[in-house]
Backbone as a ProteinNet text record, in pm:
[ID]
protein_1_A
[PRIMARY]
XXXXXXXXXXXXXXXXXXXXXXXXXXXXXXXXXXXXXXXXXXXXXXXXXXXXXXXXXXXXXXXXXXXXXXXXXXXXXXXXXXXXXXXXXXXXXXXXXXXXXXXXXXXXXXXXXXXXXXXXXXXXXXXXXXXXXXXXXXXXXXXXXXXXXXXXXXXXXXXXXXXXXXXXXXXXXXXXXXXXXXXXXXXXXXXXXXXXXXXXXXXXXXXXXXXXXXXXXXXXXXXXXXXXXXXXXXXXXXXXXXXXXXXXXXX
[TERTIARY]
985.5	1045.2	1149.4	1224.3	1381	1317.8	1133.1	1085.7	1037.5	976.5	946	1052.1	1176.1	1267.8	1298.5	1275	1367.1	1233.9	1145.9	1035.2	1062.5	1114	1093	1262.7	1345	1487	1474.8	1390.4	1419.2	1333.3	1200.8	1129.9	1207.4	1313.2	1374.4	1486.3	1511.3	1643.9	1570.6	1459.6	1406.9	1316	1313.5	1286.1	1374.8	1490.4	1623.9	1687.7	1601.7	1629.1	1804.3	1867	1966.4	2025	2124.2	2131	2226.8	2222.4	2328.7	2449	2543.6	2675.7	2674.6	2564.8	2555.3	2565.8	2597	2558.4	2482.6	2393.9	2267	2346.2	2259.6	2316.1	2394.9	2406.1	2544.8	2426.3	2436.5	2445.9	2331.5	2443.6	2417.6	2325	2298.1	2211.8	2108.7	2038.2	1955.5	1875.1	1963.9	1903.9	1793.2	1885.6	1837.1	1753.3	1744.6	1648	1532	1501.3	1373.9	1346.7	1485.3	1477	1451.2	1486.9	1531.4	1638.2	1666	1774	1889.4	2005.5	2105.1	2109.8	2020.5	2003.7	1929.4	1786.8	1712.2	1768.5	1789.2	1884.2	1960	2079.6	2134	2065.5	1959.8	1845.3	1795.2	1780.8	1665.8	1786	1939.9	2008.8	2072.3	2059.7	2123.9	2011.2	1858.6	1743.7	1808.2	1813	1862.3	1920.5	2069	2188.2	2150.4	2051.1	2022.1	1961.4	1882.1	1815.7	1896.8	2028.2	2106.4	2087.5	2019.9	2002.1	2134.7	2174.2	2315.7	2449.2	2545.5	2681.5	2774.9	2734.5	2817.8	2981.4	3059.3	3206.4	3252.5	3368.3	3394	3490.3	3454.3	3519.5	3468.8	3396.2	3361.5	3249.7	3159.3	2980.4	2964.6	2773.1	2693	2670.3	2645.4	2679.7	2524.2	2473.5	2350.7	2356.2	2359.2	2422.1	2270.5	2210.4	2042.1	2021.9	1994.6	1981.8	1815.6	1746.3	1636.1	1514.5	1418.7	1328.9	1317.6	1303.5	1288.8	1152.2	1122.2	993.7	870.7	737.9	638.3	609.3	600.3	602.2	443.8	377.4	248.8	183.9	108.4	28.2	-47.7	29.5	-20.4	-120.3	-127.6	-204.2	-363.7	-471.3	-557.3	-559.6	-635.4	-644.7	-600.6	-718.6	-654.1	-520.1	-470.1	-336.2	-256.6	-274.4	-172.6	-159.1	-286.9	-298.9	-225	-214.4	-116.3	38.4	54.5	181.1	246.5	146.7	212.2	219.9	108.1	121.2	279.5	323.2	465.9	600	545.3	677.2	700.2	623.3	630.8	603.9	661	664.9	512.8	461.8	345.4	349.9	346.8	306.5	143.1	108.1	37.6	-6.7	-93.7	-111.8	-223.4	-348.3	-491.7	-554.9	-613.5	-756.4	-834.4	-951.7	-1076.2	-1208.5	-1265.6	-1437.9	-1479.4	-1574.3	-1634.8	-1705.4	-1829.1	-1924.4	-1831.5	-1932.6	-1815.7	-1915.3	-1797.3	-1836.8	-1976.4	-2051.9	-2141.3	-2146	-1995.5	-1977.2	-1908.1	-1852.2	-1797.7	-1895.7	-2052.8	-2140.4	-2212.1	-2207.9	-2329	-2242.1	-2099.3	-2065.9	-2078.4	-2046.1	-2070.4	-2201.1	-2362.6	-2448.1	-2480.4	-2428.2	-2471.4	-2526.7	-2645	-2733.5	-2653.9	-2711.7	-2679.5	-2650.9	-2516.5	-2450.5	-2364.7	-2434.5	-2378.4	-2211.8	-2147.7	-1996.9	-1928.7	-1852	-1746.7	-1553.7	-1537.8	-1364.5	-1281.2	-1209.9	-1156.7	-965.7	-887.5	-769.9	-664.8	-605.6	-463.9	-333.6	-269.1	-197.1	-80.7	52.1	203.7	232.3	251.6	378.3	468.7	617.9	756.2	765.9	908	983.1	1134.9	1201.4	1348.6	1364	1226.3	1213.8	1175.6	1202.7	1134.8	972.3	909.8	747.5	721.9	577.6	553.2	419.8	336	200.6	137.3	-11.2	-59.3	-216.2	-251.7	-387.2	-468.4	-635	-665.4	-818	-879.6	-969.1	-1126.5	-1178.8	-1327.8	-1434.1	-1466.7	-1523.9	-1587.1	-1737.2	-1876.3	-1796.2	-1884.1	-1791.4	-1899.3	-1945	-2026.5	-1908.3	-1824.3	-1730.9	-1614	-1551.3	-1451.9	-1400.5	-1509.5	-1428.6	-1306.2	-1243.3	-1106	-1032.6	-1079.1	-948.4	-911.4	-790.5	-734	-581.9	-502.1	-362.3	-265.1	-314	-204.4	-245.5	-363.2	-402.2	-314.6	-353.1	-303.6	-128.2	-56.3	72.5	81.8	23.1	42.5	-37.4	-164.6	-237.2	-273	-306.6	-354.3	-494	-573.9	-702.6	-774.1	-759.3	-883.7	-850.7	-727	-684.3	-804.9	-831.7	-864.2	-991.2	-1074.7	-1217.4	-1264.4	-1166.5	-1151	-1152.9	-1113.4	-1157.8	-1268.3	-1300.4	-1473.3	-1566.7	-1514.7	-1604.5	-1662.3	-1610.7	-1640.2	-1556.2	-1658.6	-1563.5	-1588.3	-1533.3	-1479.3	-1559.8	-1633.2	-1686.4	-1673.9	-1745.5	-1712.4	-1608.1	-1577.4	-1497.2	-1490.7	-1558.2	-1491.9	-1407.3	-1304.3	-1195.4	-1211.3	-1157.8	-1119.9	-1017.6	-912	-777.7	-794.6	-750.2	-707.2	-593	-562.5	-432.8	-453.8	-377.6	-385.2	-246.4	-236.2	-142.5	-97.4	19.4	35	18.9	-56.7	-102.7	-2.7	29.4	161.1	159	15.6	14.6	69.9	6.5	58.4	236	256.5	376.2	515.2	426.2	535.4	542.4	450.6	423	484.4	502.1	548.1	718.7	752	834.7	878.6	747.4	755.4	743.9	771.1	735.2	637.3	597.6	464	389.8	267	216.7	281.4	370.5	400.9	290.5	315.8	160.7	202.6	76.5	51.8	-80.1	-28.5	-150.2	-258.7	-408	-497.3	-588.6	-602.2	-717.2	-797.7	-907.5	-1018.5	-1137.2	-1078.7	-1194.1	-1277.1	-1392.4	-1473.3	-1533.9	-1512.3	-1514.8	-1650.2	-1730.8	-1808.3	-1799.1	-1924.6	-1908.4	-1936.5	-1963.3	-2071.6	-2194.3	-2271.9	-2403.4	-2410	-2341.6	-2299.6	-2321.6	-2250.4	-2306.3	-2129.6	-2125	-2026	-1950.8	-1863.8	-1712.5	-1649.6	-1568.2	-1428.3	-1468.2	-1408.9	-1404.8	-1281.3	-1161.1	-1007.7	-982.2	-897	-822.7	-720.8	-613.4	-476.1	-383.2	-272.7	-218.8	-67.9	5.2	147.6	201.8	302.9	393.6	455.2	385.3	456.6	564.9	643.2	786.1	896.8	762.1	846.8	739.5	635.1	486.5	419.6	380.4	289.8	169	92.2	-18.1	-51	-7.5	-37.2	-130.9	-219.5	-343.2	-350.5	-366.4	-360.8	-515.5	-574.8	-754	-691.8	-812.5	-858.4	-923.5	-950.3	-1022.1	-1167.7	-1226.2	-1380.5	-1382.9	-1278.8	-1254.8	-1254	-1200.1	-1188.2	-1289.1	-1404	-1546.7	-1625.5	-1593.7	-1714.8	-1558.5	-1642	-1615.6	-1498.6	-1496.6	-1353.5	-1234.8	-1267.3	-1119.2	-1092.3	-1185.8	-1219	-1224	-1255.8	-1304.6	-1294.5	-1309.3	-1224.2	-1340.1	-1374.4	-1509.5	-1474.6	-1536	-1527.9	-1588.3	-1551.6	-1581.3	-1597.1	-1681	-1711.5	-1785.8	-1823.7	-1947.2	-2082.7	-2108.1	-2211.3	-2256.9	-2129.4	-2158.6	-2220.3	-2082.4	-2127.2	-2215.5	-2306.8	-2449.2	-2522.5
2019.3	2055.2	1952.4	1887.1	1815.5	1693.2	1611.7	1533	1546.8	1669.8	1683	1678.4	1749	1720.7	1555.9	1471.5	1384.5	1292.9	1308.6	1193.2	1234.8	1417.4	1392.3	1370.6	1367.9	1311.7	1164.4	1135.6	962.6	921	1029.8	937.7	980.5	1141.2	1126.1	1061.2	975.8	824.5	717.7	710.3	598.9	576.7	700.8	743.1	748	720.3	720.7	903.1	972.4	1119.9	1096.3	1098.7	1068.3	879.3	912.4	697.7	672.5	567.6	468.4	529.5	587	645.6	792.1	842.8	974.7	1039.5	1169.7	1301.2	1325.7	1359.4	1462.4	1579.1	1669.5	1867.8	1854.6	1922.6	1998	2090.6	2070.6	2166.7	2294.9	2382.9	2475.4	2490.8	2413.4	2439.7	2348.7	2327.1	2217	2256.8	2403.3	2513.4	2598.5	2616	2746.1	2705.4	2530.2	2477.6	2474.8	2449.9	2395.9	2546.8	2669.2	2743.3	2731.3	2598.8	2579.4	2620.9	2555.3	2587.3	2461.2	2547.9	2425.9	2272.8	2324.4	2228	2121.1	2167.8	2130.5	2010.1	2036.3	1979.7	1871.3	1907.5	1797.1	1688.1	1736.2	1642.6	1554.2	1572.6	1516.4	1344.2	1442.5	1404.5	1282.1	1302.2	1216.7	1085.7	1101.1	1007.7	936.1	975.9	898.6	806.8	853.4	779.4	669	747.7	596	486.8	490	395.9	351.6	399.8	298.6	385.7	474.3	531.4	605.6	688.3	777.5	731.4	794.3	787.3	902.4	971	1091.8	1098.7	1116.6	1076	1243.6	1285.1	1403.5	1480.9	1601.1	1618.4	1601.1	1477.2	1455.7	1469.7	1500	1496.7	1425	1387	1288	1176.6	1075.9	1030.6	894.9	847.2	776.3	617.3	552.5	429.1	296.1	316.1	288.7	281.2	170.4	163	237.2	243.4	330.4	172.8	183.7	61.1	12.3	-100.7	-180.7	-157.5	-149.2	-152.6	-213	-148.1	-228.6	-389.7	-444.6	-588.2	-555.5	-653	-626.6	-750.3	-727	-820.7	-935.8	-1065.9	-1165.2	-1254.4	-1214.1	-1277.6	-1158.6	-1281.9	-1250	-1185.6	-1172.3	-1102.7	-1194.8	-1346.3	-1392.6	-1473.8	-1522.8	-1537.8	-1404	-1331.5	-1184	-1186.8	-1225.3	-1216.4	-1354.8	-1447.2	-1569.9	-1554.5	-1490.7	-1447.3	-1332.2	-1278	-1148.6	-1249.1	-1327	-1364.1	-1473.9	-1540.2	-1608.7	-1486	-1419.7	-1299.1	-1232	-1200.7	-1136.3	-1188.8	-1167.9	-1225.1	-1161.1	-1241.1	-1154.9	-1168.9	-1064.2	-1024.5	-998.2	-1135.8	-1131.8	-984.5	-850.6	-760.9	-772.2	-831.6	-835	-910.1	-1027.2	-1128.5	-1093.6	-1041.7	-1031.8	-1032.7	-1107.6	-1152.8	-1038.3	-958.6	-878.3	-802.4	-651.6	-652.9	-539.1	-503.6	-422	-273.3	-208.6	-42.9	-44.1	65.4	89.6	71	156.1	151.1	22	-48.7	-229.7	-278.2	-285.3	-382	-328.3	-250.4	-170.2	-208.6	-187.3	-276.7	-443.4	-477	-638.2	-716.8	-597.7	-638.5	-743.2	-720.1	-750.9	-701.4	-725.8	-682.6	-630.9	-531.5	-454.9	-538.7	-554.9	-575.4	-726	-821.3	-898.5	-900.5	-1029.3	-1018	-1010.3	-983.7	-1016.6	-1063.6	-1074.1	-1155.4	-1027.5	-934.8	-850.5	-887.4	-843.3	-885.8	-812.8	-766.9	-676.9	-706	-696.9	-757.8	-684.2	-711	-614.6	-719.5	-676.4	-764	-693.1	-804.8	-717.4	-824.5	-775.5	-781.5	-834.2	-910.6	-898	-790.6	-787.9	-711.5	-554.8	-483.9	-366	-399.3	-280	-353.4	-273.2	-331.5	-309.9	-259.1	-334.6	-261.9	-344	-251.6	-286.8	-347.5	-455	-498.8	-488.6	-437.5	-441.1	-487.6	-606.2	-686.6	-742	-704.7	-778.7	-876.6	-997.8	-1119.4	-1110.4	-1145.9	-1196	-1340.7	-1330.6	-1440.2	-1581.7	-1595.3	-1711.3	-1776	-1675.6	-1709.4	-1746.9	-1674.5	-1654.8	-1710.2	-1829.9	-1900.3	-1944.2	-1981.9	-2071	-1989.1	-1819	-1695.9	-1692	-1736.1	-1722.5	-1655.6	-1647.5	-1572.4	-1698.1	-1779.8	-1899.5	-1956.7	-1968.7	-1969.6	-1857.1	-1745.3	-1635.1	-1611.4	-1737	-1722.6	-1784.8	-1919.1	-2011.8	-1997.7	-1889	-1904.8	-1752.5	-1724.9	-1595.8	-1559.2	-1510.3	-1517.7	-1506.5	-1491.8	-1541.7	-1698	-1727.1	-1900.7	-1978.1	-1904.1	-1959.2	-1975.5	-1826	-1795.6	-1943	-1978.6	-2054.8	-2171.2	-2228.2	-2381.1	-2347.2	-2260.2	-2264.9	-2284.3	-2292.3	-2280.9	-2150.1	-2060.2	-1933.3	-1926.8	-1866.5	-1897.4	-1720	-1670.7	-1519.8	-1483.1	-1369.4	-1339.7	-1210.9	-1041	-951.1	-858.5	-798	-676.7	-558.9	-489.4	-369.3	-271.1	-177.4	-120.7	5.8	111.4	238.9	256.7	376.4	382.7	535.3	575.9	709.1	743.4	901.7	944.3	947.7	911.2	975.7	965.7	1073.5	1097.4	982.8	944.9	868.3	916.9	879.1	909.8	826.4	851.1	801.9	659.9	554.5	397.7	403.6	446.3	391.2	472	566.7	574.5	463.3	485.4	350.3	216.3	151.4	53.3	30.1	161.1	136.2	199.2	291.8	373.3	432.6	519.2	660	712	872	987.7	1028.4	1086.6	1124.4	1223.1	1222.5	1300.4	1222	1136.2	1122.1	1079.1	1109.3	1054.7	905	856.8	695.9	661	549.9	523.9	390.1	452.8	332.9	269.8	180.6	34.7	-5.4	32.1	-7.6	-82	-246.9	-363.4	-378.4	-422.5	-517.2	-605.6	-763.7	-856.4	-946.5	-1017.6	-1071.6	-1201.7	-1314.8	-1451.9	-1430.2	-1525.6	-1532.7	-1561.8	-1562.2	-1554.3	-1387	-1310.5	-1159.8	-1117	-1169.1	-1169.8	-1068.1	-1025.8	-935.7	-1064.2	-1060.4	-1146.2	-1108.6	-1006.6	-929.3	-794.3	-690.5	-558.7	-563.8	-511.2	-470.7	-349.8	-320.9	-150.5	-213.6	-175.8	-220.1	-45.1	-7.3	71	20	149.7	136.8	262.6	284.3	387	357.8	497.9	431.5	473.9	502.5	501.7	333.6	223.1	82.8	20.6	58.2	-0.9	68.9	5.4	72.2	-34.7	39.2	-61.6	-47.5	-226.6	-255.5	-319.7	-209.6	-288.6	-336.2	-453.4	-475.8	-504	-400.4	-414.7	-466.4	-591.3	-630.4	-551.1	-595.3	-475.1	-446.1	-575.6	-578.4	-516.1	-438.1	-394.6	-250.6	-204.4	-77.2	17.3	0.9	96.3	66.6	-19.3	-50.1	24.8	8.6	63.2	-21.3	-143	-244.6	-152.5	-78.8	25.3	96.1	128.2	234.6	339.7	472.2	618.1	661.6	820.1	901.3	954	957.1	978.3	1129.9	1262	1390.8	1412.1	1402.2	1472.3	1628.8	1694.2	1840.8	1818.9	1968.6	2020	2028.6	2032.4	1946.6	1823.1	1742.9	1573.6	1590.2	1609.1	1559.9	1601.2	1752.3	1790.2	1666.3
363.8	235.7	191.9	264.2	244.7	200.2	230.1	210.2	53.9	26.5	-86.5	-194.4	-155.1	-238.6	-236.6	-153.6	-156.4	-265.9	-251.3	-342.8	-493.7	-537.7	-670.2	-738.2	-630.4	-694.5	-669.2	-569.8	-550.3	-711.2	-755.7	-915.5	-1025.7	-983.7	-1127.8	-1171.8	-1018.6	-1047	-1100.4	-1040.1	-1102	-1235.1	-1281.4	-1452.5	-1529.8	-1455.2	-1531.3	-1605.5	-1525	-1531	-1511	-1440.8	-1346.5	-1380.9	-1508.8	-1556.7	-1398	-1384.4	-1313.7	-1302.8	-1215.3	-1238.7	-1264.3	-1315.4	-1314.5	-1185.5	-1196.2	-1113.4	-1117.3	-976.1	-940.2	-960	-952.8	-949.1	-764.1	-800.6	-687.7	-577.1	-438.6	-380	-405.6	-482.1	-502.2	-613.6	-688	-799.7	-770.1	-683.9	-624.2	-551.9	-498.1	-357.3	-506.5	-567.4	-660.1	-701	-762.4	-884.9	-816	-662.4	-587.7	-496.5	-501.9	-357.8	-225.4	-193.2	-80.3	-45.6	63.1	192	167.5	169.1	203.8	271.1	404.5	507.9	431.3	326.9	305.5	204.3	137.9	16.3	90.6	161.1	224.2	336.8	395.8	413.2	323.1	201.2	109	62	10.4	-37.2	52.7	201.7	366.4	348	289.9	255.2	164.4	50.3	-100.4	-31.9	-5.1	75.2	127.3	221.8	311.6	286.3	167.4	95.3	-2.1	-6.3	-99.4	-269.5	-247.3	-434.8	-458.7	-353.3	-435.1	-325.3	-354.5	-250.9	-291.2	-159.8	-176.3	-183	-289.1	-263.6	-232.3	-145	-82.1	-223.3	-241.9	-343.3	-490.6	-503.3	-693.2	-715.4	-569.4	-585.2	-576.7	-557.9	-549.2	-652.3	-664.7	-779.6	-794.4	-887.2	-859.3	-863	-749.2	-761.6	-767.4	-806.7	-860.1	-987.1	-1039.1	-1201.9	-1195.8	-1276.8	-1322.3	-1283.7	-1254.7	-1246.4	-1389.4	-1440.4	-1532.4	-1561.4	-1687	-1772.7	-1708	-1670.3	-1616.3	-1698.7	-1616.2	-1640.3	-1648.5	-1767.9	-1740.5	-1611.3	-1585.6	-1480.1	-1521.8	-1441.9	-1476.5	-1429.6	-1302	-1181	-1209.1	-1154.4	-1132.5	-920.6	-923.5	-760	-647.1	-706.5	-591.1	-595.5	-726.3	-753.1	-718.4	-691.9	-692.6	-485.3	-480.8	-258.1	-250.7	-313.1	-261.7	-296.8	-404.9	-415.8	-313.2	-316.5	-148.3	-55.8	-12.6	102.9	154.1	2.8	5.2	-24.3	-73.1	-78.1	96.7	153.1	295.6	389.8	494.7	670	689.6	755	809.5	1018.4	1026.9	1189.5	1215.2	1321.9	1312.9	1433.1	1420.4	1539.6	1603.2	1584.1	1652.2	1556.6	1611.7	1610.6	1717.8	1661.1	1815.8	1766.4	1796.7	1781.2	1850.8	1763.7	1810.9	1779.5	1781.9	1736.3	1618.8	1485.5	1380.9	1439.5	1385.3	1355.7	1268.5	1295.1	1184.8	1086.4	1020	900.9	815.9	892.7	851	820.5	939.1	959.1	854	801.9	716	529.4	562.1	443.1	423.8	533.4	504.3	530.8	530.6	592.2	691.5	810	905.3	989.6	1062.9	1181.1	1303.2	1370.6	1430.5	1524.1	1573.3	1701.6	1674.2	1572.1	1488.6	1517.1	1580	1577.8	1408.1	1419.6	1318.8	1334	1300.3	1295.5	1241.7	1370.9	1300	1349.4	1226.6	1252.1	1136.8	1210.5	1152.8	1142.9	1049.6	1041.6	968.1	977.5	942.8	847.7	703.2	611.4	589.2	578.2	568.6	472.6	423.6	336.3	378.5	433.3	492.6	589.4	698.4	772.3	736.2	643.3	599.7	578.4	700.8	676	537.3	471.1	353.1	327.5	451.3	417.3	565.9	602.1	696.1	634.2	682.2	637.2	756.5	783.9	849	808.8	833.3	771.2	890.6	778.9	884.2	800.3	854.9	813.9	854.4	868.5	894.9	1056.2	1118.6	1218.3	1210	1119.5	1058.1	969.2	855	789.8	842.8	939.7	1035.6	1136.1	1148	1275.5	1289.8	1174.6	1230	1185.4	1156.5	1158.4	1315.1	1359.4	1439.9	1435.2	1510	1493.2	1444.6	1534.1	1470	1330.2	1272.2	1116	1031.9	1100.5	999.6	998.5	1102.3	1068	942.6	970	846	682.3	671.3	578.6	548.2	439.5	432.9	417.6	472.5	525.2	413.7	274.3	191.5	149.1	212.3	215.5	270.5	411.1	528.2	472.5	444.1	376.3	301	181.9	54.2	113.1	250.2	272.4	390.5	391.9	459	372.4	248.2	116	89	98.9	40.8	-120	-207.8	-360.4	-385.1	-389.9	-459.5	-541.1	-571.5	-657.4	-722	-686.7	-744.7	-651.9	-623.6	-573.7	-589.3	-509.9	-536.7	-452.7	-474.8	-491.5	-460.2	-394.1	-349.2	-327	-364.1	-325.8	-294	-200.7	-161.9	-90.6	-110.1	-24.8	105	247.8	370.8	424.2	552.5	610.7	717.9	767	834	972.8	1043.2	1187.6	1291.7	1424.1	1502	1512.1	1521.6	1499.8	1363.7	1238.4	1131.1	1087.2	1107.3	1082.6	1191.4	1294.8	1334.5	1289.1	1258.9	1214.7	1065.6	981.3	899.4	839.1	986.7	1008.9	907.5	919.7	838.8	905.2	894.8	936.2	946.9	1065.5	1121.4	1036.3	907.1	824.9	708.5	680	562.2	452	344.5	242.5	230.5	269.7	220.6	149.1	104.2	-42.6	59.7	12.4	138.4	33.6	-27.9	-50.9	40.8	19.2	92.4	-35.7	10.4	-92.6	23	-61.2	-56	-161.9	-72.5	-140.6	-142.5	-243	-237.4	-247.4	-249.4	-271.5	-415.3	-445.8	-620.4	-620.4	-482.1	-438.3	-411.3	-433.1	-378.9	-274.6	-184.6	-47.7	34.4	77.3	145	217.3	196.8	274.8	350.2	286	361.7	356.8	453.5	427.9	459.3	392.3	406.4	376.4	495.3	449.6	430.1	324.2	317.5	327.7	398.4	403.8	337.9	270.7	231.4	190.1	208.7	134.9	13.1	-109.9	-221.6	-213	-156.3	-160.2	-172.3	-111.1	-145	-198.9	-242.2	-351.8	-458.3	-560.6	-654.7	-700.3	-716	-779.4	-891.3	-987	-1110.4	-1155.5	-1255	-1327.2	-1456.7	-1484.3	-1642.6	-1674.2	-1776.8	-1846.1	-1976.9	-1949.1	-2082.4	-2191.9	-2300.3	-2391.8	-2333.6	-2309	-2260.1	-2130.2	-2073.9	-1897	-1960	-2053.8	-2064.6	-2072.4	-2121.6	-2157.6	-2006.3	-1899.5	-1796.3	-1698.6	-1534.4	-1439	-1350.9	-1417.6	-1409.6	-1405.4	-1500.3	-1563.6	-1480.4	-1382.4	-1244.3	-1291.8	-1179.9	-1218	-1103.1	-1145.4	-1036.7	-963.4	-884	-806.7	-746.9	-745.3	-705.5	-551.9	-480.8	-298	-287.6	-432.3	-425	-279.8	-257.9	-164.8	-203.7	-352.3	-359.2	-373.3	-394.6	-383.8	-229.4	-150.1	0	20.8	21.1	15.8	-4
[MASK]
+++++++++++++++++++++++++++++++++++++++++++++++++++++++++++++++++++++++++++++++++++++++++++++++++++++++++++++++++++++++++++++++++++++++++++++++++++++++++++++++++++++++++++++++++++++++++++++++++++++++++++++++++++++++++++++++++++++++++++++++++++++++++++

């Protein structure tokens, strides 16, 4: 509960619900507004704090020391201009390079033959040490040879792809909710169950041939993902769509 409170006071600071210098509600009207628990409340409120959004002064109340986020910037970068700019904004740790055969379901996305190696390798980006997101990626190992750990300190692996002569072609995109399980909440030190946002691409050549399969993991609590459509993106499936997991789909 003290979590739930704390995500929709941490978006109504940053909607500017709550300007710069303002007061949150008190206490007591915080218990009433959500019906929670005291405890609960001062939990949510001990989060804010610690991330630097409010500062409790003793006596005058909480007060919001977080300007509101600035206006979406629209998006300027294409994809792979947008993966070279992450890759210079964040430290990357490198966690596993290993040649080896893929899961069913990898090998069956990146068509490859059954038992077929692939180049799989995971990897932590931070920020000034706050990690930011987890990538966890699989290459064809025809493509993949010189993905190694010491490459992937220095290069970011569709870098690496791009002087094997692989040239980029279509992509496609899945984003869904999941819970953070005890590897990924440590890794990203969250709380065990916390909601995190998951990207799962796949990438092609321009011969359309399967490249990469990537899961990317993050908490939007320090990420969001920005799309800018063209006019000609808006009527096709570019624009994306919300795909339904009824019981009669999965049927």
């Amino acid at each position: 509960m003290h979590r739930q409170l704390f995500v929709v006071l941490r978006d109504q600071i940053a909607q500017g619900v709550y300007p710069l210098g303002s007061l949150i509600p008190a206490e007591d009207a915080l218990c009433a507004q959500f019906d929670v628990s005291r405890i609960t409340v001062r939990r949510a409120v001990a989060d804010l704090e610690q991330l630097g959004l409010v500062e409790k002064l003793p006596g005058r109340g909480t007060f919001v020391r977080a300007a509101p986020r600035a206006a979406r910037q629209q998006a300027s970068f294409g994809l792979l201009a947008s993966l070279g700019k992450q890759a210079r904004e964040t430290e990357v740790t490198v966690l596993k390079v290993q040649t080896m055969s893929a899961p069913a379901m990898v090998a069956q996305q990146l068509q490859l033959p059954e038992g077929e190696a692939a180049v799989h390798a995971v990897r932590l980006r931070s920020i000034r040490g706050v990690p930011m997101m987890v990538t966890d990626a699989w290459v064809p190992h025809s493509i993949g040879r010189n993905v190694t750990e010491n490459a992937l300190r220095k290069q970011a692996l569709f870098e690496i792809l791009m002087a094997e002569g692989v040239k980029f072609g279509r992509v496609i995109q899945e984003t869904t909710a999941v819970a953070a399980d005890p590897v990924m909440a440590g890794l990203l030190k969250v709380e065990m169950g916390a909601p995190l946002v998951r990207i799962v691409r796949l990438m092609h050549d321009r011969r359309k041939q399967p490249v990469q399969y990537i899961t990317i993991t993050f908490t939007g609590e320090r990420s969001r993902i920005l799309m800018d459509l063209n006019a000609e993106a808006v009527n096709t499936t570019g624009a994306g769509q919300i795909v339904h997991d009824t019981d009669d789909h999965l049927a």
